[in-house]
Each structure stands twice: as structure tokens, then as C-alpha cells.
VMD Tcl script that draws the C-alpha trace (Angstrom):
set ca {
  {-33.72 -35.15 -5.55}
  {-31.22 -37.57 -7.35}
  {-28.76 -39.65 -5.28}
  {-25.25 -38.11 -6.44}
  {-25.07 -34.74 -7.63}
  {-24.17 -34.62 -11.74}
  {-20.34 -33.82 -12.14}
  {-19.94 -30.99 -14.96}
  {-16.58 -31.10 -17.02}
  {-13.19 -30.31 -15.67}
  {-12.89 -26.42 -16.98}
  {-16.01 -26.05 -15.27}
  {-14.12 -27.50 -11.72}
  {-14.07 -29.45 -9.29}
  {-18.00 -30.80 -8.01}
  {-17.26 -29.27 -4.76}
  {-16.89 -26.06 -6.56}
  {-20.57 -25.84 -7.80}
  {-23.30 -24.98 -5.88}
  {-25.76 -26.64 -3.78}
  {-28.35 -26.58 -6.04}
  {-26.36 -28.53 -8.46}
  {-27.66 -32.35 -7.20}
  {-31.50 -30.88 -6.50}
  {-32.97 -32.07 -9.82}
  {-35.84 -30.36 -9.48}
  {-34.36 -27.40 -8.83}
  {-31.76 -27.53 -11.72}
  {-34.43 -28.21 -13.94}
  {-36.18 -25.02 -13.43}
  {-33.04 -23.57 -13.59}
  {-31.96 -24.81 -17.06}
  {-35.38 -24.37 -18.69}
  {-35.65 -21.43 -20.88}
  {-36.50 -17.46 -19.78}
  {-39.86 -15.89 -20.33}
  {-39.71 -13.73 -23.20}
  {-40.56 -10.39 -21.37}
  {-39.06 -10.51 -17.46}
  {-42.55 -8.40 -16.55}
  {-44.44 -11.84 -16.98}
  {-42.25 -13.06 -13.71}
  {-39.97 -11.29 -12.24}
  {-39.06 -13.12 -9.61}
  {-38.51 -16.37 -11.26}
  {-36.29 -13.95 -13.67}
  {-34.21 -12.65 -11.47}
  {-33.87 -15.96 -9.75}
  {-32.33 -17.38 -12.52}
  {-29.96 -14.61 -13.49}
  {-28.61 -14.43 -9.63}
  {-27.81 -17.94 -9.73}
  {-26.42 -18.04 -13.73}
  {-24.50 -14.74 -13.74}
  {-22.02 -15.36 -10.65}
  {-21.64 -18.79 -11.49}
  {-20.08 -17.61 -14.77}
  {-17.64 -15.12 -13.15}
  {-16.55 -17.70 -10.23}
  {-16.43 -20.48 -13.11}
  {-14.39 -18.18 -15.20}
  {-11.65 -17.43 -12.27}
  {-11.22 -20.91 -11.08}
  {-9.88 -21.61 -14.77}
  {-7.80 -18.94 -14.99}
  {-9.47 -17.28 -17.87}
  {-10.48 -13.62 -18.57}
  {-12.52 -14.33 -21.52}
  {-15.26 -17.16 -22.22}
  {-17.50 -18.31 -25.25}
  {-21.15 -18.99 -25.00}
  {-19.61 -22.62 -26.25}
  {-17.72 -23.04 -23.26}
  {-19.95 -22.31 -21.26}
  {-22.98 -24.92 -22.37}
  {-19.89 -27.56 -22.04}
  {-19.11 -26.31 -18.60}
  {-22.72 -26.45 -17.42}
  {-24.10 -29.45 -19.33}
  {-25.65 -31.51 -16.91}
  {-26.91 -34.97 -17.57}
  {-26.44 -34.64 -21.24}
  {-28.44 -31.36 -20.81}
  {-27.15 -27.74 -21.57}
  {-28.81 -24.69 -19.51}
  {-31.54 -23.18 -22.56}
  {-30.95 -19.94 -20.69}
  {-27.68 -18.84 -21.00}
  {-27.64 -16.50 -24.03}
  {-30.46 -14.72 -22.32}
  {-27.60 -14.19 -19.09}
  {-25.04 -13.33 -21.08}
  {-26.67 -10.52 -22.91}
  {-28.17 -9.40 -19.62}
  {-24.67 -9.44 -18.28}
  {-22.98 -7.46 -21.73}
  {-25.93 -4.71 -21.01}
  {-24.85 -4.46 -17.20}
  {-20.93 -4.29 -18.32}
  {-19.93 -7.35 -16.69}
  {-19.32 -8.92 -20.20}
  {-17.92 -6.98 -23.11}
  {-17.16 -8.75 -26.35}
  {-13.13 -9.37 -26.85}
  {-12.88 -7.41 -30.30}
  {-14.75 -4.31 -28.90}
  {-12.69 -4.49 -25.65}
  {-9.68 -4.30 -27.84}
  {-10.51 -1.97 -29.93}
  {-11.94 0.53 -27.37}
  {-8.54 0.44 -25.37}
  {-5.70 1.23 -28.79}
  {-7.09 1.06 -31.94}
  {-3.84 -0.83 -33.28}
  {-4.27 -3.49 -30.81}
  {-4.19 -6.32 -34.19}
  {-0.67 -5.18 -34.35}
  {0.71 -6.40 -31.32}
  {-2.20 -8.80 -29.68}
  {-1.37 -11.99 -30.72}
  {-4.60 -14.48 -30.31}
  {-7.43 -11.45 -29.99}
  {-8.91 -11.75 -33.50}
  {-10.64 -14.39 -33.11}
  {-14.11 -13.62 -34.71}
  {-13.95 -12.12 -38.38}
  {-14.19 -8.26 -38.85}
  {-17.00 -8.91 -41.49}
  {-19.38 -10.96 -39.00}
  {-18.66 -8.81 -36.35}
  {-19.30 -5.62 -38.48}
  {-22.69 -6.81 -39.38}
  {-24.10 -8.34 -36.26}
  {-23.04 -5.02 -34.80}
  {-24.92 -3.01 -37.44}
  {-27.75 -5.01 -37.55}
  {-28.50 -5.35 -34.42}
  {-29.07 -8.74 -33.63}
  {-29.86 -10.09 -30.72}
  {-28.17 -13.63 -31.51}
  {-24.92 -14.89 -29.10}
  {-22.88 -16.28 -31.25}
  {-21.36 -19.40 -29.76}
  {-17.84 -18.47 -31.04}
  {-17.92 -15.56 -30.01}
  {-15.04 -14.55 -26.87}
  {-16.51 -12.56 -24.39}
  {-14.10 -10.66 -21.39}
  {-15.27 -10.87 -18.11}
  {-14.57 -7.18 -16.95}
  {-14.01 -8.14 -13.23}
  {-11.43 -10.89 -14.02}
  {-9.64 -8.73 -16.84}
  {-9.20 -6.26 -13.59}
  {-7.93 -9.03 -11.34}
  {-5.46 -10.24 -13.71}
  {-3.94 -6.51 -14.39}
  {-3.54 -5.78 -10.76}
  {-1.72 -9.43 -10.44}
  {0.78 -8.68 -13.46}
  {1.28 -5.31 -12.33}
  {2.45 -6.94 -8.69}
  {4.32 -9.57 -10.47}
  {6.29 -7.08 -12.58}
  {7.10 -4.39 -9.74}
  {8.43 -7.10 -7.71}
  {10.65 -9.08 -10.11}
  {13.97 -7.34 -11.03}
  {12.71 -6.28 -14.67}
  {11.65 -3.46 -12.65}
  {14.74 -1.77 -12.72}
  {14.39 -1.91 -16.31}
  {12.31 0.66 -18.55}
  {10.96 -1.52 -20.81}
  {10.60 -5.59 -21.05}
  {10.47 -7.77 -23.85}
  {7.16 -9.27 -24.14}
  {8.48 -12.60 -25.08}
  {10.22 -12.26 -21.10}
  {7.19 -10.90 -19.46}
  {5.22 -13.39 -20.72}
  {7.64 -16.22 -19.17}
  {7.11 -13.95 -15.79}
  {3.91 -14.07 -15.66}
  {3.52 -17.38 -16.85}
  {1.48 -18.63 -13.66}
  {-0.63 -15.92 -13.46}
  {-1.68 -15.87 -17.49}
  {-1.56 -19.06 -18.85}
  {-1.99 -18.11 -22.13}
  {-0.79 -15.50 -24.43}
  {-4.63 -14.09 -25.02}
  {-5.07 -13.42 -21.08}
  {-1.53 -11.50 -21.30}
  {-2.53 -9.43 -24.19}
  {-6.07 -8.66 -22.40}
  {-3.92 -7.64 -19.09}
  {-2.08 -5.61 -20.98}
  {-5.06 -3.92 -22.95}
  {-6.54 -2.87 -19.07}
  {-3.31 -1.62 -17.62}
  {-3.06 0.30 -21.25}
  {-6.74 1.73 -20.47}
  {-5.68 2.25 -16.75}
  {-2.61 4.19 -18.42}
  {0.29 1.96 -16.14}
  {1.60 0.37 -19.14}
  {1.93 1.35 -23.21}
  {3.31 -1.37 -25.91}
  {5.10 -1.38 -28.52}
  {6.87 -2.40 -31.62}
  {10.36 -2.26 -32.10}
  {12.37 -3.55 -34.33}
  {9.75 -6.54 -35.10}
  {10.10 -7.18 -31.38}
  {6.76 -6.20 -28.94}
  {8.18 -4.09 -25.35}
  {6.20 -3.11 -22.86}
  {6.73 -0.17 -20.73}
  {5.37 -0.17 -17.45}
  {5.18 3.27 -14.99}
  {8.02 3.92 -12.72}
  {8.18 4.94 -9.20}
  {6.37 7.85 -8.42}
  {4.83 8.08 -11.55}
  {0.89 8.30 -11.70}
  {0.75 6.86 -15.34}
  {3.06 5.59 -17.72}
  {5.28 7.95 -20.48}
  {4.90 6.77 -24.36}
  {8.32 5.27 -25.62}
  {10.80 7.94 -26.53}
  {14.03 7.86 -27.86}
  {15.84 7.79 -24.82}
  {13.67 4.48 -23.59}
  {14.73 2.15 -26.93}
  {18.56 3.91 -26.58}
  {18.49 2.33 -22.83}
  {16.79 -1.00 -23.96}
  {19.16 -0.85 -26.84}
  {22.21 -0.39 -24.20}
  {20.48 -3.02 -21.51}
  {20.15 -5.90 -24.21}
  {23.78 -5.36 -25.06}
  {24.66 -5.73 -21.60}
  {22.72 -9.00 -21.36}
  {24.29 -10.81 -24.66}
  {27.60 -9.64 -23.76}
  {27.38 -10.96 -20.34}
  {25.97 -14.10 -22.01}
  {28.84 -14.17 -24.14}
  {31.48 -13.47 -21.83}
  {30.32 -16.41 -19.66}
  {30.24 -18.73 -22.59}
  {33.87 -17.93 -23.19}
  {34.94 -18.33 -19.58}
  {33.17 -21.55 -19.30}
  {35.05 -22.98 -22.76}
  {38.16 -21.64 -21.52}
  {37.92 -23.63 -18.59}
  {37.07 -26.68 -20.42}
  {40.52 -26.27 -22.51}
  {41.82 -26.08 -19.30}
  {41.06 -29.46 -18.05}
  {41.10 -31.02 -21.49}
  {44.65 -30.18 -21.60}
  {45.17 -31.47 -18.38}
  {43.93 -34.72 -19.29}
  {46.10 -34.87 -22.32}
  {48.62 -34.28 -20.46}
  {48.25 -37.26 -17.71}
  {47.68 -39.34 -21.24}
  {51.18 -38.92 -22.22}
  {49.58 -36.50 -25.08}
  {51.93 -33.13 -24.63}
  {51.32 -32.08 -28.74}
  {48.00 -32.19 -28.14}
  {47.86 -30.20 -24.77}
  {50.06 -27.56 -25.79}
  {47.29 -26.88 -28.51}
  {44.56 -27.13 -25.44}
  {46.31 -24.40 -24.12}
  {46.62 -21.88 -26.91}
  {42.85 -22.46 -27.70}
  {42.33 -21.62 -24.01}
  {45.00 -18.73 -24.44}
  {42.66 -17.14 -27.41}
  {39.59 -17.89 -25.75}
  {40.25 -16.14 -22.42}
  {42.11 -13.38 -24.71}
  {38.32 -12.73 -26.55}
  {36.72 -12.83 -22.82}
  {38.89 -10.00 -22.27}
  {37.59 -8.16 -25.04}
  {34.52 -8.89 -24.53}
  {34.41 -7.98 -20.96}
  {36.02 -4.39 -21.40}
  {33.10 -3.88 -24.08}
  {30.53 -4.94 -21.35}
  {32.52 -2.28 -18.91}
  {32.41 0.48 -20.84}
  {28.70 -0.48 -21.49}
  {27.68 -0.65 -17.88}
  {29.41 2.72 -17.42}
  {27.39 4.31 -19.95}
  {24.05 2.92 -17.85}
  {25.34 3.93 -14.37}
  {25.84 7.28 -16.01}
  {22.74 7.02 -17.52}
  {20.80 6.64 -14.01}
  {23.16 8.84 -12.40}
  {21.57 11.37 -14.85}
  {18.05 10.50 -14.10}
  {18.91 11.15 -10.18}
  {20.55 14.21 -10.88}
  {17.73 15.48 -12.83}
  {15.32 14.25 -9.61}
  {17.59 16.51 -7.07}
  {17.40 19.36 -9.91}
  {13.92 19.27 -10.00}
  {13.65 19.14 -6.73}
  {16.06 22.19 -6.14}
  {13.75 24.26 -8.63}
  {10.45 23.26 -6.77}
  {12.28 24.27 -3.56}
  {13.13 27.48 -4.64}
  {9.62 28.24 -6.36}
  {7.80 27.60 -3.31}
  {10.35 29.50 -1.06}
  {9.96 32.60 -3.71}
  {6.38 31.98 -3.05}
  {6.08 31.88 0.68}
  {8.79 35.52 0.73}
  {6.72 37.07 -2.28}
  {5.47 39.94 0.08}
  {8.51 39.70 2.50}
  {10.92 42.30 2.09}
  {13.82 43.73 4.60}
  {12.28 47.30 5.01}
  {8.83 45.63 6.01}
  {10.54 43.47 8.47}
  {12.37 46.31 10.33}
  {9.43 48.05 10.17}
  {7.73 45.27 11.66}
  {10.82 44.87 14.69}
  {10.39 48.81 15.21}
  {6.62 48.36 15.89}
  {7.14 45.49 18.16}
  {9.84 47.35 20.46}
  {7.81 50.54 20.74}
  {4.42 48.34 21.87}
  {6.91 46.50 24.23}
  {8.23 49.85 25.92}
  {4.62 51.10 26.27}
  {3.51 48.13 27.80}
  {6.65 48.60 30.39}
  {5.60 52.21 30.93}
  {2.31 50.38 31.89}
  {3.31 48.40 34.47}
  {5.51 50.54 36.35}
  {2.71 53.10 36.59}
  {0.37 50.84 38.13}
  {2.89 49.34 40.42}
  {4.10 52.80 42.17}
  {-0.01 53.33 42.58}
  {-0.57 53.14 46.80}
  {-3.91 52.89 47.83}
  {-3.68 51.61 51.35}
  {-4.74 54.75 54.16}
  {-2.41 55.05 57.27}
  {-5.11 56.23 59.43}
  {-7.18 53.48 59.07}
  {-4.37 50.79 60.21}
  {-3.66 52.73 63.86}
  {-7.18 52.77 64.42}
  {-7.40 48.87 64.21}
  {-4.23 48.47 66.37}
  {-5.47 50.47 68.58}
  {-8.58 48.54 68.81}
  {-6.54 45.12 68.67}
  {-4.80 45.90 72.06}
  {-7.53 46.79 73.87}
  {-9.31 43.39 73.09}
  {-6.37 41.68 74.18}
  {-6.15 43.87 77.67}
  {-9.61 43.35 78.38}
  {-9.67 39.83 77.53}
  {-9.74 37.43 80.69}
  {-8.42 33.58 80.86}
  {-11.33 30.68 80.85}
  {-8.92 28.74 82.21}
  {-7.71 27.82 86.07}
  {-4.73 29.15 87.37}
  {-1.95 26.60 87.51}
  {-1.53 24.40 91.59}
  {1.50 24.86 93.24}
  {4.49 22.14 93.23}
  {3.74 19.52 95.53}
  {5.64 20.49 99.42}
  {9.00 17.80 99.87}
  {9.42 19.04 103.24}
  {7.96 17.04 105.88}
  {5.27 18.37 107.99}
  {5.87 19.56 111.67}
  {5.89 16.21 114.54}
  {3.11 18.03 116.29}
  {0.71 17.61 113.38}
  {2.01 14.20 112.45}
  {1.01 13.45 115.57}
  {-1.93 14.86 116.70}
  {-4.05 14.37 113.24}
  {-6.96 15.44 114.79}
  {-6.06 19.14 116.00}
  {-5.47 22.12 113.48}
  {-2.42 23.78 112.46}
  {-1.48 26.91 113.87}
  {-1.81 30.05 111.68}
  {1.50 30.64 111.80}
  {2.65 27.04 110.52}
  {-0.50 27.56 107.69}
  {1.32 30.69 106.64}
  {5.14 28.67 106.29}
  {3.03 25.82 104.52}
  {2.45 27.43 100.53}
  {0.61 24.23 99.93}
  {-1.60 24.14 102.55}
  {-2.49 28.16 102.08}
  {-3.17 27.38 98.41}
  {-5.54 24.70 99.46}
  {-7.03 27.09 101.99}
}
mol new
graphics top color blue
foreach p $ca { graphics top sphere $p radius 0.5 }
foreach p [lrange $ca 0 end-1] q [lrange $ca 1 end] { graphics top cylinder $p $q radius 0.2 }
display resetview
């Protein structure tokens, strides 16, 4: 194992971006020799290589910003003490077979057939040389050659789609491609990895491209739109209308700022003793603020026209929305009709008044016996008659008059009967 792990070149990045492997010599050295000819002969050591080759490609790919890569650029990016990885044309067909590489021109091609029209920097392999290695067959990489990495082509569309829907060139139809381009600048930092954005939204159907007037615009989808509508009439009438707006707003600010430069140029004349001179300041400035004028009426009546223009578009949204409302309600009443609803209201009252009839029966129904009930009250009194306390009778209240002197005194001797019978609480405890 060598001391200090082999720095690869800066489009590759950053050592700490490559993997541990990277300063095991040994291991690196298995890893840049050559694949068997037939993967049957060792599958493992096969497969070992393409796991480690094939995501190192994608992650070296992304952390240079690029959708598309040449076998070229990648021997540079993986050349390792003077020594270039034997292996790699063997991963990148693997990887073109299991669609996670797909040559540039066929990508193109595949997605609008007049792609050479608009994509600026695509062509870069000749027709002829592609044509034949296609035809042929060959199994050769040729170093040249740009290949796009699908999954990064997808990353990069999904970015530029975010970047446009939240910049204010979304309230626009269509954008110049010269202006998206400047938008997306930190995102694509080239003109190829716009055009190959493009080309995937195009195949995703968000976004459509093209020519006008020698100029390239790109239409993205709107709100509530599913996929994007080719470029009508209507769409180059409102780009027409919104780059007039923009050079006349230009134009009028222009004008305002040289009217204001008159302004103090005359001004400063003027403390210079110079009064010729800053009269003539002040017609210029007269003139220019008298084309301003102009100009700004123009851009007026212009922004009118738009404002009426998207007043159109919502009215045709609540329209639309009117006529779906009344489908569906002429849907939901198809088998509604007045004479089935009284009919309906009639069947309803009569099932109520029978139910009513119902009730009132069973509740006039007595099915209690009279006999029966004067029997058992009978019965109940005689229980009660019969029925004799458990408990004592209550004592008497306690005498408060005091007892006769002869029995105070004579404790020992008994009380007459007579005085037992005037004593109640003495005959009680008799």
C-alpha cells in the first residue's frame, strides 16, 4: 500500500472525492488491468470491476457538472501514476447496453429529428463515422466519441425546469434561448448541457423549441398543463407583443435618463455664466422628454393589448369551466325529471301515513286483565295484616315526678299496689 494516495486531475475532483481504494496499490492495480474476454471465465472479479468503474463514472460526471463524457476524458480523469484504467471501454459499453450511457448523436436524434437545427455544440462526431460504426457493428469506443449519462441528463432537466418555473420568465409563454441560457447559467455551464436539458424535457413533452425569425424560443408547459402545446400563432403574436414591451421600456428609460442629464448639464451651464448654452440644454431635454412621451403611450397601448390578452385566457378558463359544470350537472339530472320526483314525494307520504296507521293500532292494543290485579291486592293486604313486628315495643318516657317519702325512705319495703298502679314506669318495668 503506497504512502499518499495518487491525486487524479482536477475534472476528475477533489482526492477526497475518490474512493478508498484509490491509495491501495494493489488493489488499483487489479482494478486498472484489463477484463477477461468472456465474463463466464470470472464472474466475480467481473462484476467487481464494473461495480467499482461504472458509479465512479456517473458520480465523476456530476461533480463536474457535465451530462455527457468521452472515453478521452475519462482515461485523463482516472490516470493514475502515469497509468490509464485498460478497462474502461469494456464499462462503458457494458453501461450503453444497460442504458446508463447513450451516445450524444443518437440521444439527439431519437428525441426531434431536427435537433442540428437548433442544438448548437451536439454534432460533434461526423455523420459518416457514425453511420458506419453503427452499420458495421463494431465493437470499438471511439475516444471522441460524447456519450450522455442518462441519469445526469434527468437531473439537469428537473433543475432547469425548477429554475424556469420559479424565475419571472414564467409568466411568459415562450423565452429566448439566448435568456434562458443566462438563467440557467449555474446549473448548465455550457451551451451543450442546455441543449441536452432541453432534448429530455422535449422527450418528457414539458418543453418544445423553436425557430423564429433566426432566433431559437423555447416554450415551456404552463400551469395545469400535463405537457407542453407546439408554438401557434397566437404564442409568436404574444412574444412578438412581450419583446416590444421590453425594448420600449428599454427605450423609454434611456430617454428619461438623457433627459435628466440635459437637465443638470444645463444647470451647470448655467452656474458657469453659460445661459446660450443652457437654453439649448433645455430644448434638447424639451425634445427628449417630448419622444419619452411618445414612446411611453406606445408602451401603454401595448401593455393594454397583453392585459387583454390574459384577461382573455382567464375568461376562456371560467368558460370552460362553466361548460364542464353544466355537462356534468346534465349528467348527474339525465334520468331526473319533475313527474318522477312527484311521483317519488307521493310514494313517500303514502308509506309515511301507513306507517302512522301502524302505530296507533298497536298503541290502543290493552293486554293487561283486571281480574288478575284484585286478586294480588287482595293477597298484598293480607300479608301485611298477618305480618307481626321483630322488633321490641318502644319504653316509656323516663317518670320526672319524684317518688313518694315513704319509699325514699324505707328502700327496703315494697310499694303498695296502689302507688305501683299511679307509677307507669314502675308497671312497665313490672
Amino acid at each position: 500500500m503506497s504512502a499518499s494516495a495518487p491525486t487524479a486531475p482536477q475534472q476528475a475532483g477533489s482526492p477526497s472525492a475518490l474512493p478508498p481504494e484509490w491509495a491501495d496499490d494493489e488493489r488499483m492495480a487489479f482494478l486498472f488491468s484489463a477484463f477477461k474476454l468472456n465474463r463466464e471465465v470470472n464472474c466475480t472479479d467481473w462484476d467487481g470491476k464494473m461495480n467499482f468503474w461504472a458509479p465512479l463514472i456517473v458520480s465523476c460526471c456530476r461533480r463536474r457538472g457535465a451530462v455527457s463524457v468521452t472515453l478521452q476524458e475519462l482515461s485523463e480523469s482516472f490516470r493514475r501514476n502515469g497509468t490509464v484504467p485498460l478497462g474502461l471501454p469494456t464499462v462503458v459499453r457494458d453501461m450503453i447496453r444497460r442504458g446508463k450511457l447513450q451516445k450524444e448523436s443518437e440521444f439527439a436524434a431519437l428525441v426531434d429529428p431536427g435537433w442540428l437545427s437548433w442544438g448548437v455544440g451536439l454534432l460533434l462526431v461526423k455523420p459518416l463515422k457514425w453511420t458506419l460504426t453503427t452499420v458495421l457493428g463494431s465493437n470499438r469506443v471511439p475516444p471522441e466519441e460524447p456519450y450522455v449519462v442518462t441519469e445526469l441528463v434527468k437531473e439537469k432537466a428537473s433543475e432547469l425546469l425548477r429554475v424556469y418555473r420559479s424565475s419571472p420568465a414564467a409568466e411568459r409563454t415562450l423565452v429566448p434561448f439566448q435568456e434562458l441560457r443566462g438563467m440557467a447559467a449555474h446549473i448548465c455551464p455550457d451551451e451543450t448541457t442546455l441543449c441536452l436539458a432541453l432534448l429530455q424535457l422535449q422527450r418528457e413533452k414539458q418543453v418544445t423549441v423553436a425557430v423564429h425569425e433566426g432566433e431559437k424560443i423555447v416554450k415551456f408547459t404552463q400551469a395545469g398543463q400535463t405537457r407542453v402545446s407546439p408554438v401557434g400563432e397566437v404564442d409568436l403574436g404574444i412574444y412578438q407583443l412581450q419583446r416590444s414591451e421590453r425594448l420600449l421600456g428599454e427605450r423609454v428609460e434611456a430617454l428619461a435618463q438623457e433627459a435628466e442629464r440635459c437637465r443638470e448639464e444645463a444647470r451647470t451651464l448655467l452656474g458657469q455664466g453659460k445661459k446660450t448654452q443652457a437654453l439649448r440644454c433645455l430644448r434638447a431635454r424639451k425634445r427628449v422628454e417630448k419622444r419619452a412621451d411618445s414612446l411611453h403611450a406606445q408602451l401603454e397601448t401595448v401593455q393594454g393589448i397583453l392585459e387583454r390578452i390574459a384577461n382573455s385566457h382567464t375568461d376562456r378558463l371560467v368558460v370552460q369551466a362553466y361548460q364542464a359544470g353544466v355537462s356534468a350537472l346534465k349528467l348527474s339530472l339525465k334520468d331526473v325529471t319533475v313527474e318522477r320526483a312527484e311521483n317519488l314525494v307521493d310514494q313517500i307520504q303514502e308509506l309515511c301515513d301507513a306507517q302512522d296507521e301502524v302505530n296507533q293500532t298497536l298503541a290502543g292494543l290493552d293486554i293487561s286483565t283486571g281480574g288478575d290485579t284484585d286478586e294480588l291486592e287482595a293477597e298484598l293486604r293480607s300479608i301485611l295484616e298477618d305480618a307481626t313486628p321483630d322488633s321490641p315495643p318502644p319504653l316509656p318516657e323516663v317518670p320526672t315526678k319524684p317518688l313518694p317519702s315513704n319509699l325514699a325512705a324505707s328502700p327496703g319495703l315494697k310499694p303498695s299496689s296502689s302507688t305501683l298502679k299511679s307509677t307507669p314506669a314502675l308497671e312497665a318495668a313490672q
